[in-house]
C-alpha positions as CSV (number, residue, x, y, z in Angstrom):
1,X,41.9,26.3,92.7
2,X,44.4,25.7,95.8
3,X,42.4,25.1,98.5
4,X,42.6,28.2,101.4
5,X,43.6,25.7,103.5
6,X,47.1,24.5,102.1
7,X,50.4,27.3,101.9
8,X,52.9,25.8,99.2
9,X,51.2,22.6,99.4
10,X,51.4,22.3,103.1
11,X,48.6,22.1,104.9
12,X,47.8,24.5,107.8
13,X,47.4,23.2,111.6
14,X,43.2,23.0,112.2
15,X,42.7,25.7,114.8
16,X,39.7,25.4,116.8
17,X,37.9,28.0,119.5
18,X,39.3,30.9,120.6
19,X,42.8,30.4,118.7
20,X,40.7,30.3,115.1
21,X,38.3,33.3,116.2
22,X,41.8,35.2,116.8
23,X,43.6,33.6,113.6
24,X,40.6,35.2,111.1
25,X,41.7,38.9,113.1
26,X,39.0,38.4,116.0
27,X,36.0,40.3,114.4
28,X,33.6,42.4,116.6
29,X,31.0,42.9,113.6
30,X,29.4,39.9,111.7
31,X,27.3,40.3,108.7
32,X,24.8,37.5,109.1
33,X,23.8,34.8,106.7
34,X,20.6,36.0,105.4
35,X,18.1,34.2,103.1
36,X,18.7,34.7,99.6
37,X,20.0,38.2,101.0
38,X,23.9,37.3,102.0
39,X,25.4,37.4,98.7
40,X,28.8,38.3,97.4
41,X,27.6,41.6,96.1
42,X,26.0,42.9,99.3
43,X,28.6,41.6,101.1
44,X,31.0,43.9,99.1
45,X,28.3,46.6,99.6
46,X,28.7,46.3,103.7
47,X,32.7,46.4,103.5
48,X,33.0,49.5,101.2
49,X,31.8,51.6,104.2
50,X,34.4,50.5,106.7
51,X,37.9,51.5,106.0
52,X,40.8,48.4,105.8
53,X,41.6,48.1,109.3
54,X,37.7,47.9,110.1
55,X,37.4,45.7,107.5
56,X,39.5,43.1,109.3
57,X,37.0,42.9,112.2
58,X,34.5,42.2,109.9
59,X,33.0,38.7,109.1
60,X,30.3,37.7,106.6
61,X,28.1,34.5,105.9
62,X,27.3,33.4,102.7
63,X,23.3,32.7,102.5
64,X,22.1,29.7,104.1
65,X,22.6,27.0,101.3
66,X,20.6,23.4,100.9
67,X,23.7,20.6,101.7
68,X,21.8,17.8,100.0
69,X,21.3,20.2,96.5
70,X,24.6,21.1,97.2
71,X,26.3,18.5,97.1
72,X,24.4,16.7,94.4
73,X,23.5,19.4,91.6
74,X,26.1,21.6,90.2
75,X,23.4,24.1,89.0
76,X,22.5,25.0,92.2
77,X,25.9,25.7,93.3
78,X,26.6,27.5,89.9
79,X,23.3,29.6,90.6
80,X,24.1,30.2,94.4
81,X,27.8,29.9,95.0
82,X,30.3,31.3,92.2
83,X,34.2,30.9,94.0
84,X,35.9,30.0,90.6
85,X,35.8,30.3,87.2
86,X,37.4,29.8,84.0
87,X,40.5,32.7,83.0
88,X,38.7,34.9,80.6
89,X,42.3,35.8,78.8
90,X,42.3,32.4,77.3
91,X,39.4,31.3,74.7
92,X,37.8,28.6,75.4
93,X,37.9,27.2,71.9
94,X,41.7,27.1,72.2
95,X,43.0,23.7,73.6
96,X,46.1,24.0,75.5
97,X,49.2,23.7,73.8
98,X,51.7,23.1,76.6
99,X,51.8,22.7,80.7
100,X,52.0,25.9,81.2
101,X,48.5,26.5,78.8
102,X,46.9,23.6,80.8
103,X,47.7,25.3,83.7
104,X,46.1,28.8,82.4
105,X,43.0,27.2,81.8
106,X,42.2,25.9,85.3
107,X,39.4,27.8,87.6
108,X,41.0,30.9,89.2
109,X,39.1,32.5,91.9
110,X,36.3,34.9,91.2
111,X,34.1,36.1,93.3
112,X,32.5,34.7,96.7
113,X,35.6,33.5,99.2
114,X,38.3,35.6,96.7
115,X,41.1,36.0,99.3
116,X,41.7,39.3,98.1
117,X,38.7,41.2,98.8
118,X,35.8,38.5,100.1
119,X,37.4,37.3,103.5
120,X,37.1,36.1,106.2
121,X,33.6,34.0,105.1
122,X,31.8,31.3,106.6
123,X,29.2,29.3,104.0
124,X,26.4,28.3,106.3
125,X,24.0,25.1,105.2
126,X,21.1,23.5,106.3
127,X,21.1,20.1,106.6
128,X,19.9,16.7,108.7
129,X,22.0,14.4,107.3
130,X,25.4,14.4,108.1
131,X,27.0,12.7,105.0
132,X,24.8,15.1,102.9
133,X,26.1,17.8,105.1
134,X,29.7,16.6,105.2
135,X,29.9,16.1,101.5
136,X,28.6,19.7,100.3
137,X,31.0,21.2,103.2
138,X,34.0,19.5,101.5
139,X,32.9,21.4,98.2
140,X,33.0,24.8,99.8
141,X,35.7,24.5,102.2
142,X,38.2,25.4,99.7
143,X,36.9,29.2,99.6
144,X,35.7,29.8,102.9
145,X,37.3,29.8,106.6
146,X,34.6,28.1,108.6
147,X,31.7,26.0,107.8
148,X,28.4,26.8,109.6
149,X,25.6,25.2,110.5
150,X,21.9,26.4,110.6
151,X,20.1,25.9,113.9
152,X,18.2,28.9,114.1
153,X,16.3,28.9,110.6
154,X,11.9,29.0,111.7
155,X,10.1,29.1,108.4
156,X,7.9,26.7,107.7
157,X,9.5,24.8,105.2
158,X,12.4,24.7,107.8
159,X,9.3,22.7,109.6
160,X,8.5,20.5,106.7
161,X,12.3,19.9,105.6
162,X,13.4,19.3,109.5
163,X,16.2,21.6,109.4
164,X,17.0,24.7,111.3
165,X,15.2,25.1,114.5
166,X,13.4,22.1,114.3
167,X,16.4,20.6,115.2
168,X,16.5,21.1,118.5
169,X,13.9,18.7,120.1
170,X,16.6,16.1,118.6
171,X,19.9,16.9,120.5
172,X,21.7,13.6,119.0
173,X,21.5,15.1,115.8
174,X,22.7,18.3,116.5
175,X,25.4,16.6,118.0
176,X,26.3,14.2,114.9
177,X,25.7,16.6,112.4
178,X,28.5,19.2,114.0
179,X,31.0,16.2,115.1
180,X,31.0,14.4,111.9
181,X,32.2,17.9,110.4
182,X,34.9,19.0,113.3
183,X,36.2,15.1,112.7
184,X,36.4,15.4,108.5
185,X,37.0,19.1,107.5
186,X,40.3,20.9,107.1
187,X,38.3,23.7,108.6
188,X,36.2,24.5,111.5
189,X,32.6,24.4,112.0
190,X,30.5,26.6,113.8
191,X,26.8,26.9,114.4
192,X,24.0,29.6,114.9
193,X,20.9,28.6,117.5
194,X,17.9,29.8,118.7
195,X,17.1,30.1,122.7
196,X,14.7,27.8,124.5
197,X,12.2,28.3,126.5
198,X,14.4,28.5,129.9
199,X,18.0,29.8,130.3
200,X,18.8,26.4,131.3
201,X,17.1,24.2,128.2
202,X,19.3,27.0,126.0
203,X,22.7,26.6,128.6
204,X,22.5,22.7,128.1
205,X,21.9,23.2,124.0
206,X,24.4,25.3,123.8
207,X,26.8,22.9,126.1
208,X,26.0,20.0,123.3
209,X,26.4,22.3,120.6
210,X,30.1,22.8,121.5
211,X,30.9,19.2,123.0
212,X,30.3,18.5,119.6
213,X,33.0,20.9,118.4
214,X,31.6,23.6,117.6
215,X,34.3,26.8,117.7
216,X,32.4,29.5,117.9
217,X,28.1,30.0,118.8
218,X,26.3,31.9,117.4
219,X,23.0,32.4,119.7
220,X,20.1,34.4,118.4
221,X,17.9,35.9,121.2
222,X,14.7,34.7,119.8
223,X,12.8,31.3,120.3
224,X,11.8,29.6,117.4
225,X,8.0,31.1,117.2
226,X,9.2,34.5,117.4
227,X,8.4,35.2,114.0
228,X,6.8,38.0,111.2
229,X,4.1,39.6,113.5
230,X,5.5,37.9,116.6
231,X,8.9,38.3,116.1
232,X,8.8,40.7,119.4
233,X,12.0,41.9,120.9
234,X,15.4,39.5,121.3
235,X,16.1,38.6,124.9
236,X,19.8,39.7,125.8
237,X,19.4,38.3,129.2
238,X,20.0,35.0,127.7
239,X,23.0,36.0,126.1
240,X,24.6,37.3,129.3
241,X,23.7,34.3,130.9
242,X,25.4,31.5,128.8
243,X,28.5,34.2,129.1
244,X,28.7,33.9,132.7
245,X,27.7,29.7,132.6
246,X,29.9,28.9,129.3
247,X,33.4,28.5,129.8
248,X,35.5,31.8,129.7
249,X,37.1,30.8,126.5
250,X,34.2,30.0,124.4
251,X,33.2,32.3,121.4
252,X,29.9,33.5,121.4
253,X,28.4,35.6,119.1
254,X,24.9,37.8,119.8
255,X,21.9,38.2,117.5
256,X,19.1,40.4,117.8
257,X,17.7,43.9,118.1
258,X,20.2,45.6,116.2
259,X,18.8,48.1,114.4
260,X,21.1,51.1,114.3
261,X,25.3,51.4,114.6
262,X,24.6,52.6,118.4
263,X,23.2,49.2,119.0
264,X,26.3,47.3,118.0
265,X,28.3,48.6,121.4
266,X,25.2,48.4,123.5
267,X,24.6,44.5,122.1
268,X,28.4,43.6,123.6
269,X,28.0,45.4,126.7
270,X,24.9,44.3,127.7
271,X,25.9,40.5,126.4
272,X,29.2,39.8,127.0
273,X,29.4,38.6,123.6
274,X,32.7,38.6,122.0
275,X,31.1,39.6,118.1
276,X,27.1,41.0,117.9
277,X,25.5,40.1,114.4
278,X,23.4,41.7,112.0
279,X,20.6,41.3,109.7
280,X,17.8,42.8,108.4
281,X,19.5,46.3,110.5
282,X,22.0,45.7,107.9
283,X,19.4,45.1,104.8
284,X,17.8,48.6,105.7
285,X,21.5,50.1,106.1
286,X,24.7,48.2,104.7
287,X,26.0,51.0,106.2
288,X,25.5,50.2,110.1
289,X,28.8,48.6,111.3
290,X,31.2,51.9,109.6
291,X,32.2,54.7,111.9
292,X,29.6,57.9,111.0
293,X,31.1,60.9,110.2
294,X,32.3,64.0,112.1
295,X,29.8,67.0,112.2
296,X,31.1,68.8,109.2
297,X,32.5,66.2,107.2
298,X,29.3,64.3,105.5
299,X,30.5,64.8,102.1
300,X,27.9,63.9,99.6
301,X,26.4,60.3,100.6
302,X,26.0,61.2,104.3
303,X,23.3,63.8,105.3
304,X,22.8,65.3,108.8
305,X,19.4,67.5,109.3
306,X,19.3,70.4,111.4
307,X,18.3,68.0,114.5
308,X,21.6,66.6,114.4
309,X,20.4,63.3,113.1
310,X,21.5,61.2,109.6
311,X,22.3,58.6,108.1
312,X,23.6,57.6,104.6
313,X,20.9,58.4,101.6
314,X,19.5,55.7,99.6
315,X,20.8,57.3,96.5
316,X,24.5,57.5,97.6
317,X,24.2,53.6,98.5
318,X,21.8,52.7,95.5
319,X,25.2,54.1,93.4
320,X,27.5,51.9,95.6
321,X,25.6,48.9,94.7
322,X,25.3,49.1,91.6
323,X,28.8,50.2,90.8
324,X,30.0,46.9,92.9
325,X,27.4,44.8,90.5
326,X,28.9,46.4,87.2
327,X,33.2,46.2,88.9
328,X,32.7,42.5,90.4
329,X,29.6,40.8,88.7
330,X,29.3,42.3,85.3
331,X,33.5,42.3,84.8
332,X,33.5,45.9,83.6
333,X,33.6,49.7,84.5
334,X,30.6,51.4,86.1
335,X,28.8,54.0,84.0
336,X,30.5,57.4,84.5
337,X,28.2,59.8,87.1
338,X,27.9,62.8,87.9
339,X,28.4,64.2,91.1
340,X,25.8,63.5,93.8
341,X,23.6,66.5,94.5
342,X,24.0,68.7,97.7
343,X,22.4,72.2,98.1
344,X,24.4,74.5,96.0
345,X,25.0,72.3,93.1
346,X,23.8,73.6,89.5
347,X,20.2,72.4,89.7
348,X,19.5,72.4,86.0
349,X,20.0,68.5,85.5
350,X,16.9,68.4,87.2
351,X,14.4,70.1,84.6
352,X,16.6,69.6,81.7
353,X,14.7,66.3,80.3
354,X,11.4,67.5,81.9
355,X,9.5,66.9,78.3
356,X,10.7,63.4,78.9
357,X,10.1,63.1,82.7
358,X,6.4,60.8,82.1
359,X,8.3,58.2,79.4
360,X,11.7,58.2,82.2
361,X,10.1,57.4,85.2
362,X,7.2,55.5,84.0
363,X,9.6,53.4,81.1
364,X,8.0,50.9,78.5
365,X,6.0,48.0,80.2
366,X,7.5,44.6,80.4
367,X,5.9,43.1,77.8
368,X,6.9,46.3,75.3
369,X,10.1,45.5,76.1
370,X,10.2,41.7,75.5
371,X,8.8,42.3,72.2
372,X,11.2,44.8,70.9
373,X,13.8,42.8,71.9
374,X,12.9,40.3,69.4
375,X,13.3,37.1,71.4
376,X,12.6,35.8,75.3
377,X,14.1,37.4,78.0
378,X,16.8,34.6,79.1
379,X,16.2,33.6,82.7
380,X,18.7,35.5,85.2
381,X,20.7,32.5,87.4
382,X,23.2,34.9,89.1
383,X,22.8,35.0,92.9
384,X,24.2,38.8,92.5
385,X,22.0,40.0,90.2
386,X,18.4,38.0,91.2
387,X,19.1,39.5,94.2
388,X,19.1,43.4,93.4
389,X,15.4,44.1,93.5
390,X,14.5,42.9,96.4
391,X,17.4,44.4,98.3
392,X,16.3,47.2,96.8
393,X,12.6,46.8,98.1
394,X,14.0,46.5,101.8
395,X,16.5,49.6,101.4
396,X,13.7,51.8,99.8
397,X,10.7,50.6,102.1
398,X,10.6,54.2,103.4
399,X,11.8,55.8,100.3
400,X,9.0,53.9,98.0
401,X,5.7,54.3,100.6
402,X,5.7,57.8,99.1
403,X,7.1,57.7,95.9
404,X,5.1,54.9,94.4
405,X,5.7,55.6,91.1
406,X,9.4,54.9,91.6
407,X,8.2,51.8,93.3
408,X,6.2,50.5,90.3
409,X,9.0,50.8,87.9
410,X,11.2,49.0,90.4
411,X,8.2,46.0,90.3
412,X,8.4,46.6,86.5
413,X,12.3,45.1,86.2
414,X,13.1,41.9,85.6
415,X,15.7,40.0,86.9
416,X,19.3,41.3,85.9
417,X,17.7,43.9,83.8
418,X,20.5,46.4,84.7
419,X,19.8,49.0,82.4
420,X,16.2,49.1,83.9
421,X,18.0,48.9,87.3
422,X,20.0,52.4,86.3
423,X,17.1,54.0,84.9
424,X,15.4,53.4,88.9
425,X,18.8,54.9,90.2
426,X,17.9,57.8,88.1
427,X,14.8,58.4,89.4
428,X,15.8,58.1,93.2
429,X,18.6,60.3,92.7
430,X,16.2,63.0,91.6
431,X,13.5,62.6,93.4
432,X,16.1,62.7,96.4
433,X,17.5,66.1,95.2
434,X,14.3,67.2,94.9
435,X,13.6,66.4,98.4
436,X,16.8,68.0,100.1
437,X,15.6,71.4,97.7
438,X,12.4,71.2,99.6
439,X,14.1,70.7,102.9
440,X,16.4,73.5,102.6
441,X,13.7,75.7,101.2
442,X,11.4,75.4,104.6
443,X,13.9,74.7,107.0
444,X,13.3,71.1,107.4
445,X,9.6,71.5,107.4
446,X,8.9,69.4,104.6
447,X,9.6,66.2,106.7
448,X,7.9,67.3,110.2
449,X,5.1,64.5,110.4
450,X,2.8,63.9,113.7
451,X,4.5,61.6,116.2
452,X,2.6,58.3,116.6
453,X,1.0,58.1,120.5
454,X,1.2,54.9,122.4
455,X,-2.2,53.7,123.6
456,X,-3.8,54.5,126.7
457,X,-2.8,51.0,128.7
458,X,1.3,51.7,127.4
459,X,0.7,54.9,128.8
460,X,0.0,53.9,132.0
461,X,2.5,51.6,131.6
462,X,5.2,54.3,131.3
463,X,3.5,56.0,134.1
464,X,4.1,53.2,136.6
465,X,7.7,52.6,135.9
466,X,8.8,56.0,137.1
467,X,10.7,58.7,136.2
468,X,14.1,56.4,135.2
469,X,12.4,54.2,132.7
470,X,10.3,57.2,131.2
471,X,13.6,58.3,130.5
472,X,14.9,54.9,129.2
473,X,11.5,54.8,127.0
474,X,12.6,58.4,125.3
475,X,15.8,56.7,124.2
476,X,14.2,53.4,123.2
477,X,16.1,51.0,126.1
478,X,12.8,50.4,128.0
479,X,9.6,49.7,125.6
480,X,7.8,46.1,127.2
481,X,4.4,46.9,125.2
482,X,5.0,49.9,122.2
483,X,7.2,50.1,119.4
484,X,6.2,53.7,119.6
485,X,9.5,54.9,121.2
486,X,12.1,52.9,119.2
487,X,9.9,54.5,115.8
488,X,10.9,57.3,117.4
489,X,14.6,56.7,117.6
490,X,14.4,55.4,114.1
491,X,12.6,58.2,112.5
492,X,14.6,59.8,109.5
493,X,13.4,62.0,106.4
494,X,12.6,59.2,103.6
495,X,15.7,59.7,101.6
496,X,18.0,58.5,104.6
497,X,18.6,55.0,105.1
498,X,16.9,53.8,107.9
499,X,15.6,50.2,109.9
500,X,12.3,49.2,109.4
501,X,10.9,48.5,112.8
502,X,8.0,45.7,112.9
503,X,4.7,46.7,115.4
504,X,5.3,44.1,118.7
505,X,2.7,41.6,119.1
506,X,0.5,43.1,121.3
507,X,-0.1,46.2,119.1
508,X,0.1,43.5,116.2
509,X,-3.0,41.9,117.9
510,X,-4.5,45.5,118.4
511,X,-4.4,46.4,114.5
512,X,-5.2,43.1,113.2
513,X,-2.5,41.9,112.4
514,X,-2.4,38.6,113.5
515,X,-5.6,37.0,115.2
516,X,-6.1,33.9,117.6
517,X,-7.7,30.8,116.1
518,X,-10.8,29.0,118.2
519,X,-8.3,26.4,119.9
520,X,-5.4,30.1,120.9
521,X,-8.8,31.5,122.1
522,X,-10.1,29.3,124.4
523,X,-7.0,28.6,125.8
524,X,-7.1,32.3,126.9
525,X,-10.4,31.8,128.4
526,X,-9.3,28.8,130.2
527,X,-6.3,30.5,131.8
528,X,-8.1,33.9,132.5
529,X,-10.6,31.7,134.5
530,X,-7.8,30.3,136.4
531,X,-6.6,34.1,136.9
532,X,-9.1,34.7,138.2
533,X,-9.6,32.2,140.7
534,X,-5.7,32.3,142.1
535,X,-6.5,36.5,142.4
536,X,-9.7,35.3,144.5
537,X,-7.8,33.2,146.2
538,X,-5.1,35.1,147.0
539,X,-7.4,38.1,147.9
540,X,-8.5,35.6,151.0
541,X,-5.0,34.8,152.4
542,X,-3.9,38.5,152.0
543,X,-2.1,38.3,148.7
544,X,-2.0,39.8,145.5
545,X,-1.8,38.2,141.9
546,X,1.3,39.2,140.3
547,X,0.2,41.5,137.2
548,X,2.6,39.3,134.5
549,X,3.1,41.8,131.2
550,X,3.6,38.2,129.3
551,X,0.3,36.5,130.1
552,X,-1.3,39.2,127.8
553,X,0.6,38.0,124.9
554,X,-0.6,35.7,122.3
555,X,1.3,32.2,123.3
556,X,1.9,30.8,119.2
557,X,1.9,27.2,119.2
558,X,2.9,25.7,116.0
559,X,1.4,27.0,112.8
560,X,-2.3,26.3,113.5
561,X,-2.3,28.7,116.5
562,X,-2.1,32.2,115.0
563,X,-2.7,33.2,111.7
564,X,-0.8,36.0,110.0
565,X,-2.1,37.6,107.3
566,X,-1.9,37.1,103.8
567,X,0.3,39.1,101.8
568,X,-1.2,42.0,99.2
569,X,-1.1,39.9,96.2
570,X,-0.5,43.8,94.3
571,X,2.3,44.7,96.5
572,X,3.8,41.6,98.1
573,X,7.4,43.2,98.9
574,X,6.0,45.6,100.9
575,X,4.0,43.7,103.0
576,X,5.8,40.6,103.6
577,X,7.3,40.2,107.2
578,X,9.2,37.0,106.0
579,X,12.2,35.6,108.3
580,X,15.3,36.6,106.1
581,X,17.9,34.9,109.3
582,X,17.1,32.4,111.9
């Protein structure tokens, strides 16, 4: 395949900066790489709710790949990364007969970094050697407009493997890893970081990041133990400040917090930032960086209750998926539907196979199905489909906590079992047409569930901030110690797509979430004695100790100082709180 770099064999000039963020159409919305959770497919997913012209402010990362399996193992990059492939017009038992045949039977472009409908696309590795690093960069640069590096990634075998965020106690490296890129690739690099603990530790980063030649940062507002039960809330005050310190043409992009499509504007308003970035906002809603609809014009996939609120239902993207999976992935037509289901449809699909409702939804066991088939299931090595179930997992968290017998026969598919796959769309479609029935039938009744109360100290919390932050709290802006307000905001009936918000630590420490080892403990001791003393002290000279919301937080050091708990061995997906972007 021509590389993306060359026109009629010539090669381009190598922007860099501002001139190649404006080059790739200057994108405000950036689908972020994402564990395991960026690939072509759901890619494709997020752009078929923006129309073209949004779609050309829209930029997506691969997942973050391994340069050193990259570079060295074709079946990795043939299970993670599939740019090219073979023409299928032209058997592969035929040898070429003339030029022209030799020429037909080279790679042609296929699916991630097609020009025609998967760009622009940065790849994004992780890496801490820079030949390692440059060599699997020169692979993918070919079908991609930027290579990027991973700075942010805070998993513990990020830890073990010294990559990511365990990067940044070694600033030479960081700085040789990104040079020895900008001086050997036909394309630009870029990079994605974590903050420090000060504004100026993350300024000076962020300063050697680019010296290096970097064109565009991306800056997560999280610090590297900001994780599962701690992950807490990103700090966009860091954002605006390397804005205002970074010279006025640098590219920055913001990370963090975004949960719904009203977030994206607030995120560049608030930071500056020339493009905000989402991730696991995205997961729960591919959906989140289109335009909603006007009052009145929902159509079928987008529902509005009586409140006013919406969002798109699970079934309606469920459908898009999976016709992208059979169009792109599969190489064929999707299966012809019907219609999705709105009040005043024919409602007779819905008890017409009731005999067979137990043997639908429940479906033969694994093992019945591995026997009948006669031989063993075939281990599934596309990235597009080992990916589908647990995308679904995340889209249907809220869907799936009450209808766990739709969750089970999700658990029950095997990777790339499609047909199992269709037979769970099935069962969502009708469980959600079910659901709107209900709805309608007690005028949005069926979904009225108890609001959640804060506790008594976030009360009092609220109470002391005054009447302008109570009002900020009821529209989720201001919330220091409770998730409670931004559920709130969240809250949708269970067939709408919709963000899973985590508990912040304090309340994660209230539930038992996470717990302090011995050594966390008597830290805590130590400095509530010393708390103590300066409020005695200051009591004497006429002073009063500042009341610090932060000192009450657990203060993680490493992996030894809090311990999160295990996951339900029965129901891992839904209780994992695993990083999916750093």
């Amino acid at each position: 395949m021509a590389s993306s770099t060359t026109t009629k064999g010539m090669a381009k000039p190598k922007l860099h900066g501002r001139a190649f963020y404006e080059s790739i159409g200057s994108p405000k919305f950036v689908l972020a790489p994402m564990v395991d959770q960026s690939e072509f497919a759901w890619r494709m997913l997020t752009r078929s709710f923006l129309t073209p012209a949004e779609n050309a402010r829209l930029l997506a990362y691969t997942p973050m790949f391994h340069a050193r399996l990259f570079e060295e193992m074709a079946k990795y990059r043939e299970s993670h990364f599939e740019a090219t492939r073979l023409p299928t017009s032209l058997p592969t038992t035929i040898a070429p007969a003339s030029e022209d045949a030799e020429q037909s039977s080279q790679p042609v472009p296929f699916l991630d970094g097609n020009p025609a409908f998967d760009r622009p696309l940065f790849v994004q590795f992780c890496a801490n050697e820079p030949e390692h690093l440059l060599g699997a960069a020169k692979l993918a640069a070919p079908y991609c407009d930027a290579i990027d590096l991973n700075l942010g990634c805070p998993q513990g075998i990020a830890r073990r493997g010294h990559y990511g965020a365990f990067l940044q106690e070694d600033q030479a490296l960081v700085y040789k890893l990104i040079n020895t890129l900008h001086k050997n690739l036909p394309i630009p690099v870029t990079a994605k970081i974590r903050i420090l603990e000060t504004k100026e530790d993350t300024l000076a980063y962020a300063k050697n990041v680019l010296a290096a030649g970097a064109s565009i940062i991306t800056v997560h507002g999280r610090r590297r133990d900001q994780k599962g039960h701690l992950t807490g809330v990103a700090d966009w005050e860091y954002l605006r400040y390397l804005r205002e310190n970074l010279p006025k043409e640098t590219v920055i992009f913001a990370n963090g917090n975004i949960l719904q499509h009203g977030d994206l504007e607030r995120c560049l308003e608030a930071t500056g930032a020339d493009a905000v970035m989402s991730a696991e906002g995205n997961l729960s809603d591919p959906g989140v960086f289109g335009q909603l609809p006007a009052t009145g014009q929902e159509g079928r996939e987008y529902w509005r209750g009586k409140d006013g609120k919406g969002g798109y239902r699970v079934d309606a993207v469920f459908r898009r998926y999976m016709d992208i999976i059979h169009k792109y992935v599969l190489q064929h037509e999707p299966p012809t539907r019907r219609p999705l289901f709105i009040i005043g449809d024919d409602e007779s699909w819905l008890v017409e196979r009731k005999e067979n409702d137990t043997e639908q939804e429940e479906g033969p066991s694994r093992k019945k199905r591995k026997k009948d088939s006669g031989s063993k299931i075939e281990k599934c090595t596309s990235p597009n489909l080992v990916s589908i179930r647990p995308h679904l997992f995340h889209l249907l968290r809220h869907f799936i906590s009450r209808h766990t017998d739709i969750r089970d026969a999700l658990a029950r598919c095997y990777a790339g079992d499609v047909p199992a796959i269709e037979n769970v769309l099935d069962m969502v479609e009708r469980r959600v047409a079910q659901g709107l029935i209900e709805y309608e039938r007690t005028g949005g009744k069926s979904v009225e569930e108890a609001e959640p109360e804060p506790p008594k100290e976030d009360k009092s919390i609220i109470e002391s901030v005054g009447a302008e932050k109570t009002e900020n709290v009821e529209n989720g802006e201001y919330d220091p110690e409770s998730s409670v307000a931004t559920v709130k905001k969240c809250k949708r009936p269970w067939w709408v797509a919709q963000p899973i918000v985590r508990p912040l630590p304090k309340e994660a420490m209230a539930n038992g979430s996470i717990s302090l080892s011995k050594k966390e403990k008597r830290k805590q001791e130590i400095a509530a004695r010393a708390a103590n003393l300066a409020e005695v002290n200051g009591k004497e000279k006429g002073q009063e100790a500042p009341n610090r919301t932060e000192d009450e937080l657990p203060k993680p050091d490493g992996l030894e100082s809090i311990k999160e708990p295990a996951m339900d061995s029965k129901r891992p997906t839904l209780t994992t709180d695993e990083i999916v972007c750093g």
